[in-house]
C-alpha positions as CSV (number, residue, x, y, z in Angstrom):
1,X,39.5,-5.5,5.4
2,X,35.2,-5.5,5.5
3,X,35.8,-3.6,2.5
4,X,37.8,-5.8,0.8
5,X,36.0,-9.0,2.0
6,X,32.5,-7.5,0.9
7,X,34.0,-7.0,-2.6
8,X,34.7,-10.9,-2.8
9,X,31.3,-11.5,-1.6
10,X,30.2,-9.2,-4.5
11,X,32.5,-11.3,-7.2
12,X,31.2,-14.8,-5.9
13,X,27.5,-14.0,-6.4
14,X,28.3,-12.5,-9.6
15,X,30.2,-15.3,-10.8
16,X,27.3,-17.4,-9.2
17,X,24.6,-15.1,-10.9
18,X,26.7,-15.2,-14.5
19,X,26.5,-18.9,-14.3
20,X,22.8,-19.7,-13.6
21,X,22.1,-17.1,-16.6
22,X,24.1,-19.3,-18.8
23,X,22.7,-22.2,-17.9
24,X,19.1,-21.2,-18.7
25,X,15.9,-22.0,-17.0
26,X,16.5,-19.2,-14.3
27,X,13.9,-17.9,-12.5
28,X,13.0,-15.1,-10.4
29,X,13.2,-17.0,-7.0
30,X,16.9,-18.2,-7.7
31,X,18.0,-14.6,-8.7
32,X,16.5,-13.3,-5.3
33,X,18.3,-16.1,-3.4
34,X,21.6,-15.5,-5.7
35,X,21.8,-11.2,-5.4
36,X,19.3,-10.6,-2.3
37,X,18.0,-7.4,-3.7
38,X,21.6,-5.8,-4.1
39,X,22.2,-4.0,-7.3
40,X,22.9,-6.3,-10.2
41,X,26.1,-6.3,-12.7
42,X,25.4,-4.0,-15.3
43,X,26.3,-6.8,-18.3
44,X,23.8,-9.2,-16.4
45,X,20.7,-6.6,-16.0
46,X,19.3,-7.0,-19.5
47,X,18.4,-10.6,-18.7
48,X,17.6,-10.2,-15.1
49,X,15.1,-7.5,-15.9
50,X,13.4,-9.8,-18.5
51,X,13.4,-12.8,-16.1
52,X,11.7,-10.3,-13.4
53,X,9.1,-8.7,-16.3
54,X,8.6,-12.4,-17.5
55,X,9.3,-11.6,-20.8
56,X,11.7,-14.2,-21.7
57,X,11.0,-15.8,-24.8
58,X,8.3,-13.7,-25.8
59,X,7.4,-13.0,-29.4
60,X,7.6,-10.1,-31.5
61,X,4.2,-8.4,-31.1
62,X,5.2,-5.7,-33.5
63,X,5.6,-8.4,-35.9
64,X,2.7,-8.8,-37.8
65,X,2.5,-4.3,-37.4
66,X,2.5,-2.8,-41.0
67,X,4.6,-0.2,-39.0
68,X,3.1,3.2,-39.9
69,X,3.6,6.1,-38.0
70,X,0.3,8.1,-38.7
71,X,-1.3,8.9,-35.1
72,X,-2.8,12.4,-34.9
73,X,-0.2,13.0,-32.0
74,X,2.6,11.7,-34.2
75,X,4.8,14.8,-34.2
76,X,5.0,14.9,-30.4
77,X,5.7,11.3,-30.0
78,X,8.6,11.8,-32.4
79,X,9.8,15.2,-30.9
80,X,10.0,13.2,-27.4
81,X,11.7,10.6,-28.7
82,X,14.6,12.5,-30.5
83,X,14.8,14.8,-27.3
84,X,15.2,11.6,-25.3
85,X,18.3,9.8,-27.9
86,X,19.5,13.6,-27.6
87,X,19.8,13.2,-23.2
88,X,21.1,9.3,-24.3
89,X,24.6,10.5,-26.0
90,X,24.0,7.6,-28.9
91,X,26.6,7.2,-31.4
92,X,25.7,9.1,-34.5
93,X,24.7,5.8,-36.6
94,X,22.7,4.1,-34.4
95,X,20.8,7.1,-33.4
96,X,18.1,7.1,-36.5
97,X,17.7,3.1,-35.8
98,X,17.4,3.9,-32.3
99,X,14.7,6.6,-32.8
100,X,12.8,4.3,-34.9
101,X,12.4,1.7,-32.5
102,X,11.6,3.9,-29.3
103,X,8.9,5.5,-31.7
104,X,7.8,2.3,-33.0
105,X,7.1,0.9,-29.5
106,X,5.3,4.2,-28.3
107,X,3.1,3.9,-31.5
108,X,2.2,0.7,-31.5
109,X,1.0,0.4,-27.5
110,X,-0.8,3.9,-28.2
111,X,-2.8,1.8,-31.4
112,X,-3.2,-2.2,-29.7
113,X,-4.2,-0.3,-26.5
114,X,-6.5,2.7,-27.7
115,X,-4.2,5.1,-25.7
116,X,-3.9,8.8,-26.9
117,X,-0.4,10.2,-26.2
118,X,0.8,12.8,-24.2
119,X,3.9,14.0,-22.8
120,X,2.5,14.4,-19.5
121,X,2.2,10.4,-19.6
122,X,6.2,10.3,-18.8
123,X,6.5,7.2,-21.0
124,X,9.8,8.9,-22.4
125,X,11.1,8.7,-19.0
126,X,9.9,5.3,-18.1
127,X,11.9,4.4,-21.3
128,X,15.2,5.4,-20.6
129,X,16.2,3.0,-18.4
130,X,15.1,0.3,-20.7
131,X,16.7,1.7,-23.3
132,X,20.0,2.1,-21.3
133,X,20.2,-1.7,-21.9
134,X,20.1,-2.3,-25.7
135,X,17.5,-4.6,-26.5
136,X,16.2,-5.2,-29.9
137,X,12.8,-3.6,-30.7
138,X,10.8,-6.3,-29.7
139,X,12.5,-7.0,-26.4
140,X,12.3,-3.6,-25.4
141,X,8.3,-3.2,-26.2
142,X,7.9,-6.4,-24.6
143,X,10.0,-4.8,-21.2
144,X,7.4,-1.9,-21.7
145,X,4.3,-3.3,-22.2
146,X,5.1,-5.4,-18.7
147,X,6.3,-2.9,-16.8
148,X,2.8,-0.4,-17.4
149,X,0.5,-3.3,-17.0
150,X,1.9,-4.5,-13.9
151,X,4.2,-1.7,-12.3
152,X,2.2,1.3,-13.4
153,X,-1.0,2.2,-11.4
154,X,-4.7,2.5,-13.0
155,X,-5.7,6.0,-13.2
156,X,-2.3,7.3,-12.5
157,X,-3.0,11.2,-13.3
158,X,-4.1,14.4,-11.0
159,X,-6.7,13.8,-8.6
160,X,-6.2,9.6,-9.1
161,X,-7.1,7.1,-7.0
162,X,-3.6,6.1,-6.3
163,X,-2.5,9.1,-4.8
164,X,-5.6,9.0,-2.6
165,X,-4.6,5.8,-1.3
166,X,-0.7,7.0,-0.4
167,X,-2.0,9.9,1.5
168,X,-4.0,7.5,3.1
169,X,-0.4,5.2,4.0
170,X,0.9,9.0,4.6
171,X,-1.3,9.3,7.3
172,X,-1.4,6.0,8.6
173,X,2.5,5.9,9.4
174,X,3.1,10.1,9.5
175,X,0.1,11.5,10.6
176,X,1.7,15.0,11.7
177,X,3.4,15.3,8.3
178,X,0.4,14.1,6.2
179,X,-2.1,16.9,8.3
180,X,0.6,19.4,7.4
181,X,0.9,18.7,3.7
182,X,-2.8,18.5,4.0
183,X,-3.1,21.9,6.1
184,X,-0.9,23.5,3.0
185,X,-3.4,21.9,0.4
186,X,-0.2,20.1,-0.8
187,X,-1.4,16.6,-1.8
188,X,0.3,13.9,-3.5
189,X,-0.8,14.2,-7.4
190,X,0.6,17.7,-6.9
191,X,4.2,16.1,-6.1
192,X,4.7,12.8,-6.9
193,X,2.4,12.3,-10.2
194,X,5.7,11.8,-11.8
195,X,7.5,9.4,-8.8
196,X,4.6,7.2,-9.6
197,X,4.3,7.4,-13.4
198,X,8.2,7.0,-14.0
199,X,9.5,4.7,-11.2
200,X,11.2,7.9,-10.0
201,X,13.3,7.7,-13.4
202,X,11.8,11.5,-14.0
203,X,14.0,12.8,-11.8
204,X,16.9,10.4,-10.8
205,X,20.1,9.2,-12.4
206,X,20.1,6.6,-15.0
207,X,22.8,4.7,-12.5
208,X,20.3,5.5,-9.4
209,X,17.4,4.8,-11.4
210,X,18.7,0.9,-12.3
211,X,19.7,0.7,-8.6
212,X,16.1,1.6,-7.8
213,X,14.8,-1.0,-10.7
214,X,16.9,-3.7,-9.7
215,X,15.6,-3.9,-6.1
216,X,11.9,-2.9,-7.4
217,X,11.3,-5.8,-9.8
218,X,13.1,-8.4,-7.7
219,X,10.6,-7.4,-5.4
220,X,8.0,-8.1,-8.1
221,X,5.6,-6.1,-5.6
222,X,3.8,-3.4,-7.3
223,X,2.7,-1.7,-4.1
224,X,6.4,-1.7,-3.0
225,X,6.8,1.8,-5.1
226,X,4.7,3.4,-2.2
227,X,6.9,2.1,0.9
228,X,10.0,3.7,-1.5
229,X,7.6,7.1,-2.2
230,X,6.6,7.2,2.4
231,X,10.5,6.6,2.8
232,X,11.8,9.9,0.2
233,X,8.9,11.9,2.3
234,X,9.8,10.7,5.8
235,X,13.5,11.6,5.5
236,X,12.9,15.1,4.4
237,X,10.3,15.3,7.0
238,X,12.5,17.6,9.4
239,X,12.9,20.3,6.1
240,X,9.4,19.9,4.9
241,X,8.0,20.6,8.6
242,X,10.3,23.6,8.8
243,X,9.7,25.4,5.6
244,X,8.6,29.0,5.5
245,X,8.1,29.6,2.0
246,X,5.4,29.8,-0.5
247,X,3.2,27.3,-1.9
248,X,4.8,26.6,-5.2
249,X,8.6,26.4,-3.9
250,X,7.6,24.3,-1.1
251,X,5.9,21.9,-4.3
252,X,8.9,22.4,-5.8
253,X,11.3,21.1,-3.6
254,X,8.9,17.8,-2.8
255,X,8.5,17.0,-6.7
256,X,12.3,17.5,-7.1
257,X,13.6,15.3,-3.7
258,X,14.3,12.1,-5.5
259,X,16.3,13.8,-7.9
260,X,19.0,14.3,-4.5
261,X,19.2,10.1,-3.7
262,X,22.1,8.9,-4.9
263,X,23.5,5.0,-5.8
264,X,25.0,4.7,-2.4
265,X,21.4,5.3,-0.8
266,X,19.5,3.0,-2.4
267,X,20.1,-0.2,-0.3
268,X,18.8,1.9,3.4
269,X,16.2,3.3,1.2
270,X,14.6,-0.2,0.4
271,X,16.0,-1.8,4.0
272,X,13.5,1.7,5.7
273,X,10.9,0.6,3.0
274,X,10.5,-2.6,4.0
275,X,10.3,-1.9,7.7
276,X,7.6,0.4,7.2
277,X,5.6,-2.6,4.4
278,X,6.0,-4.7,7.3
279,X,3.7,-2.0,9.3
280,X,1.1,-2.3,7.4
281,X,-2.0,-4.1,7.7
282,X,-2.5,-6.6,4.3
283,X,-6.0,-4.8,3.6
284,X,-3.9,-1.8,1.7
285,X,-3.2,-4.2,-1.0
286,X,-5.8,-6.9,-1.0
287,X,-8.2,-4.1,-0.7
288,X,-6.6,-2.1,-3.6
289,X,-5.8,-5.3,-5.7
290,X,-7.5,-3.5,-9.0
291,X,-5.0,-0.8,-9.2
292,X,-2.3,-3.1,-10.7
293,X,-2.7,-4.9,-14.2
294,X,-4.8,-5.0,-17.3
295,X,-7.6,-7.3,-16.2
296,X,-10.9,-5.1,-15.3
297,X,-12.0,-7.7,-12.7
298,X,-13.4,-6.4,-9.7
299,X,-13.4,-2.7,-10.8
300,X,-16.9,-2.7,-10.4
301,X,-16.8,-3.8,-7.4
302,X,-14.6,-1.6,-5.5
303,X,-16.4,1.4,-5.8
304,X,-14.7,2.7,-2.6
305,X,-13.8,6.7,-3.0
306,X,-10.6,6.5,-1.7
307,X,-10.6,10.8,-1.7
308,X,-13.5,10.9,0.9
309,X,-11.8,8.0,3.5
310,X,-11.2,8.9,6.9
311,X,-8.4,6.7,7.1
312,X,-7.0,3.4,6.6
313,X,-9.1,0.6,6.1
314,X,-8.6,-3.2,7.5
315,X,-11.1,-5.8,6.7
316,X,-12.5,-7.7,9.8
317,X,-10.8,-11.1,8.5
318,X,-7.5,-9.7,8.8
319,X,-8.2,-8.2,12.5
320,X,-9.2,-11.9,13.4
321,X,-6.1,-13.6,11.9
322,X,-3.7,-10.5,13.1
323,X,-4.6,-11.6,17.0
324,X,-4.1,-15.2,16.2
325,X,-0.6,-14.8,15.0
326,X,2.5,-15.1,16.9
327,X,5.5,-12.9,17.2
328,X,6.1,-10.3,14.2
329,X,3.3,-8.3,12.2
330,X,0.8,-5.9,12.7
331,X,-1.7,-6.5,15.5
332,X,-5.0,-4.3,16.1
333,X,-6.2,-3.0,19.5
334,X,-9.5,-2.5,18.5
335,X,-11.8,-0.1,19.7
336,X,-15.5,-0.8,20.1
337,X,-17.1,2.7,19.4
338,X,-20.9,1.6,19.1
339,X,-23.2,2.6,22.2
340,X,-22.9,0.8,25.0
341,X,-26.1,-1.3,25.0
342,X,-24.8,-2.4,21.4
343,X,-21.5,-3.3,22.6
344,X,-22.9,-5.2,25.8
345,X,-25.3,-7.3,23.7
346,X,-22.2,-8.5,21.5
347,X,-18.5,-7.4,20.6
348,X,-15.0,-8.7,19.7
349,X,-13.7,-10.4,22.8
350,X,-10.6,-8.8,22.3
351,X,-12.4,-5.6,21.7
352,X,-11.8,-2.0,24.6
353,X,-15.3,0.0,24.3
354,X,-15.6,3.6,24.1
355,X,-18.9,5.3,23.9
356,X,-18.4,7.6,21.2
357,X,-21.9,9.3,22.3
358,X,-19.7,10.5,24.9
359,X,-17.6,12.8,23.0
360,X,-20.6,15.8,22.9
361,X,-22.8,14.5,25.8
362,X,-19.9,14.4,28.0
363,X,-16.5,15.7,27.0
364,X,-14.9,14.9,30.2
365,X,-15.6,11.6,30.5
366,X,-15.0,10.8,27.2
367,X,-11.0,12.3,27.9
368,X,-11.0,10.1,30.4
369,X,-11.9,7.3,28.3
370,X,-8.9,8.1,25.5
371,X,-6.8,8.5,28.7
372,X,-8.0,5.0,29.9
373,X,-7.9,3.3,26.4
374,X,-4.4,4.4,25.6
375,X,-3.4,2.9,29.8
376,X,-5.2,-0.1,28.8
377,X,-3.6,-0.8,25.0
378,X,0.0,-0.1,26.6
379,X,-0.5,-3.0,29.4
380,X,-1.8,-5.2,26.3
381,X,1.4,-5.2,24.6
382,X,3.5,-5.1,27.8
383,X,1.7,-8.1,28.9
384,X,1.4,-10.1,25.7
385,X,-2.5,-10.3,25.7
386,X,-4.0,-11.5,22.2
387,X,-5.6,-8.0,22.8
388,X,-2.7,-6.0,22.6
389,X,-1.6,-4.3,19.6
390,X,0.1,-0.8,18.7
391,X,-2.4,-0.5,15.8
392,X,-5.5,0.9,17.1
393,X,-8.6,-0.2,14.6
394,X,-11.8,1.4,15.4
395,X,-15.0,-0.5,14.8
396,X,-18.2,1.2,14.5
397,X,-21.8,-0.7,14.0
398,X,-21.1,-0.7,10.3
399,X,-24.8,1.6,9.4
400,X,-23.2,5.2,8.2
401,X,-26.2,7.0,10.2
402,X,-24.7,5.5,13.4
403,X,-21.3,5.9,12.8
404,X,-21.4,9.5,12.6
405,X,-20.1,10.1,16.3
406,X,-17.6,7.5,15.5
407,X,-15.7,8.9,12.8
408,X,-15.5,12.1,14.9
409,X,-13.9,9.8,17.6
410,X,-11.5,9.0,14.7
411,X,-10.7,12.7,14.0
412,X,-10.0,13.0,17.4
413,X,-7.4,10.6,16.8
414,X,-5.8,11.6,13.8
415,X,-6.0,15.6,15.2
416,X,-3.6,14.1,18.0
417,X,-1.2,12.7,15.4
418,X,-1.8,9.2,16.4
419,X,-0.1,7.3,14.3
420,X,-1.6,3.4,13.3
421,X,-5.0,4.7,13.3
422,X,-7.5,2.7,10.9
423,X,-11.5,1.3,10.7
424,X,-12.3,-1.9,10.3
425,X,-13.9,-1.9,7.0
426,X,-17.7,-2.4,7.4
427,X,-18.0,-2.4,11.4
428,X,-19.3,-4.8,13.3
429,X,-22.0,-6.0,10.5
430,X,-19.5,-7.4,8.5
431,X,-17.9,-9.0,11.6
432,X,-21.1,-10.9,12.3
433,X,-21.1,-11.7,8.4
434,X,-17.5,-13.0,8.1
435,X,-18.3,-15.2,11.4
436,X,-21.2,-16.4,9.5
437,X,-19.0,-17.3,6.5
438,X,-16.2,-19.1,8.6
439,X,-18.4,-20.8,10.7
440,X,-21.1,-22.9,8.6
441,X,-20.6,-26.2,10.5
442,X,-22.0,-24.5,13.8
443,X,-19.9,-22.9,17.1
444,X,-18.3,-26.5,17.6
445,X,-15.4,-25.4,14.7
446,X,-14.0,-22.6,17.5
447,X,-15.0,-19.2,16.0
448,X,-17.8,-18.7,18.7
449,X,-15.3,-17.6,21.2
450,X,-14.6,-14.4,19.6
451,X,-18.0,-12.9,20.3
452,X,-18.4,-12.2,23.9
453,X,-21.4,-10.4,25.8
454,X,-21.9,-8.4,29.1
455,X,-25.7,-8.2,30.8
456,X,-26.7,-5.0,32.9
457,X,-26.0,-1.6,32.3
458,X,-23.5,0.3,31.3
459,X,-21.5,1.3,34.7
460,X,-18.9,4.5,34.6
461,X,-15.3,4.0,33.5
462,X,-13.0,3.2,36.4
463,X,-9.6,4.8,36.4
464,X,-7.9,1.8,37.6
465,X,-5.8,-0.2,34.4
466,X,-6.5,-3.4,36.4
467,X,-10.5,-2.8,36.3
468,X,-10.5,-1.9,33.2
469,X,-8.2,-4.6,31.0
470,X,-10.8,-7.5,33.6
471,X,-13.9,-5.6,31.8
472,X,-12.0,-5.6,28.9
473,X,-10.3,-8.9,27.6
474,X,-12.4,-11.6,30.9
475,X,-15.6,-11.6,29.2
476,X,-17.6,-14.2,30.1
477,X,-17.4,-16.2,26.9
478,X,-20.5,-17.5,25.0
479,X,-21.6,-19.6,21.8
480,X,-22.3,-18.2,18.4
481,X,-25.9,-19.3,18.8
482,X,-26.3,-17.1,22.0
483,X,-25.0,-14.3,20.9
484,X,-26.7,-14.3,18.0
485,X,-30.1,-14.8,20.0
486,X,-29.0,-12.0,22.5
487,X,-28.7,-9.6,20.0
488,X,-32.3,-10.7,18.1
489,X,-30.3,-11.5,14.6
490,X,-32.1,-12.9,12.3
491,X,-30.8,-15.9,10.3
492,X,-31.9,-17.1,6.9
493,X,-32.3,-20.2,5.5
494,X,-28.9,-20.3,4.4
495,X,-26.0,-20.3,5.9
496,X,-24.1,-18.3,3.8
497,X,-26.8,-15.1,3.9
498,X,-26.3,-12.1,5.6
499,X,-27.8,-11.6,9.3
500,X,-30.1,-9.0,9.7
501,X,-31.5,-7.3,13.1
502,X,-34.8,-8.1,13.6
């Protein structure tokens, strides 16, 4: 009977999906609300897939193309190509047209783009799928051409900045698995170079492949592709943590895992995916905006080596809003790691302090301290305080010199497997700076209440959860101007300038 009934509920919103095609004018938005991310109808895909690229009504570029097929690298472009209508089964008189067109379209984004082709590129592979559809030449370039510049990653090749930043998601949600991989030297250019760079079409079915595609570009979230590449890892978790064998066979079986998903997986695939987006903090893709499309804005900019991170990064805005919000999302317990006369002058009201001086001057205490922290974030949570949070954020001073014995506090961490472990991006400088920002009309706009400050010296850790959540989160509150003066910062002329210590 559910089976029967969910088959009618199939044939309505195809019926419904079929008719707002035909009318025109469809968006994206109304095929979400019409399929909700199921697979589509495959005589409806074609023009679903061009809504989602936004190619609709696009022009020829190849147009105005004298269409000669002269690139140095020529020969392999055309051998790919005729070993990919080869895998395709075309009927024998359309496969010349066929090659033509798939050659054409590699030839002439290698020349308008001032790209030299390889087969290593998987362009072939990110192809197929497209090609599976039928679209005239100029359709199916256009379909290309949007898919790289907005699905395919800048610097998507060994060693790249994108598969720093999922080993750093990798961490974030599977810290045990992500310090085996890394204990193994098994990282994830080495393994999933070719998940990235072909939508997993590398190594899946052309009918799991269009499943994949169909959720992925209703999503129209680039970044989703890593939530599907954490999901493939954390379900073979159990093998990969339990293999024996060499280096290369263990590589083998990662690169090859996809290639085991099948159609009837691909709806708890994206349903697990989306669960773990929705634990992450926002920084992974604001902070990592520039990955995505053609425009060299803010390259410059973000000169952050992802390679030499100690872990996730969240910027200071988003710890602020995270605390305000109500009911679902990520929320930060964060962890004040700067020496205690530091943190007594001025911290996050919300903020638990741990002296990370104390992790060589005094191991015992410090374990303690963990001991005491991790008591003191659990009543948080249980008890609804704008502190809590099961994301612990560290927060150093934000100078590299004296953050040293902080990021060893955050080893610590990670070492333990702690999962939800991140550093608020710039420390507590850039805190004071983004108060700054917020706040140019004065204390009497609210934001002054999230600096607090303690007077007299720093007094031992008590055991007690009681003592230490009223240490804690019952700081006696105080203005923006007094904190500022406590501290000795320095303002400027302008508002907008960054505070300095005097």
């Amino acid at each position: 009977y559910r089976e029967g009934e969910a088959f009618m509920y199939c044939c309505y919103r195809e019926k419904d999906l079929a008719e707002a095609l035909e009318e025109g004018g469809c968006d994206l938005e109304t095929v979400r609300n019409i399929i909700q991310g199921r697979q589509l109808p495959a005589d409806l895909r074609a023009k679903v897939w061009k809504i989602a690229l936004n190619v609709v009504g696009k022009g020829d570029s190849l147009a105005s193309w004298d269409g000669c097929l002269d690139l140095p690298e020529q020969n392999i472009i055309h051998k790919d190509c005729q070993e990919l209508i080869d895998r395709l089964s075309v009927p024998e008189d359309e496969q010349s047209v066929l090659l033509l067109d798939i050659e054409s379209v590699i030839t002439f984004y290698c020349k308008s783009r001032n790209v030299k082709y390889s087969s290593c590129l998987g362009w072939i592979h990110l192809l197929r799928p497209l090609v599976h559809l039928r679209l005239p030449r100029s359709d199916l370039y256009n379909c290309f051409y949007a898919i790289m510049n907005k699905y395919i990653p800048r610097d998507c090749f060994l060693k790249g900045r994108p598969f720093h930043l999922f080993r750093l998601l990798l961490q974030y949600h599977e810290p045990e698995l992500c310090s085996f991989l890394d204990t193994k030297k098994m990282t994830p250019d080495s393994y999933a170079l070719n998940w990235l760079g072909s939508l997993f079409s590398y190594y899946c079915s052309t009918e799991v492949t269009q499943a994949i595609w169909d959720g992925y570009l209703q999503q129209a979230d680039p970044f989703f592709i890593y939530f599907l590449m954490l999901i493939i890892l954390v379900n073979a978790k159990d093998v990969i943590l339990a293999q024996e064998s060499e280096k290369e066979e263990m590589l083998k079986f990662l690169e090859t895992s996809p290639a085991n998903l099948e159609v009837e997986d691909i709806e708890d695939l994206f349903s697990l995916a989306q669960y773990y987006c929705s634990k992450t903090p926002a920084s992974f893709r604001k902070d990592n905006h520039s990955l995505f499309g053609s425009s060299l804005l803010g390259l410059k900019d973000d000169d952050t080596d992802l390679s030499q991170a100690l872990c996730l990064a969240v910027s200071v805005s988003e710890i602020l809003q995270a605390n305000q919000q109500q009911g679902e999302g990520v929320r930060f317990f964060v962890v004040d790691c700067r020496p205690a006369e530091q943190y007594n002058a001025g911290h996050l009201s919300t903020a638990f302090h741990l002296d990370s001086d104390l992790m060589l001057q005094n191991p015992s205490e410090f374990a303690q301290s963990v001991k005491s922290l991790l008591e003191a974030q659990k009543q948080s949570i249980e008890s609804g305080s704008i502190a809590g949070g099961e994301h612990l954020c560290f927060m150093g001073s934000g100078r590299e010199e004296e953050d040293m014995y902080m990021n060893m506090v955050l080893a610590h961490f990670l070492q333990k497997n702690k999962e939800y472990v991140s550093i608020a991006k710039g420390g507590f400088m850039a805190l004071q700076q983004h108060l700054a920002d917020i706040n140019v009309e004065g204390p009497e706009n609210g934001y002054g209440h999230w600096i607090a400050s303690t007077s007299g010296s720093r007094s031992s850790i008590n055991s007690s959860v009681d003592v230490i959540l009223s240490c804690v989160f019952n700081f006696r509150l105080c203005s923006a101007s007094s904190w500022r003066n406590s501290l000795g910062v320095q303002q400027s002329m302008s508002s907008h300038s960054p505070t300095e210590y005097k």
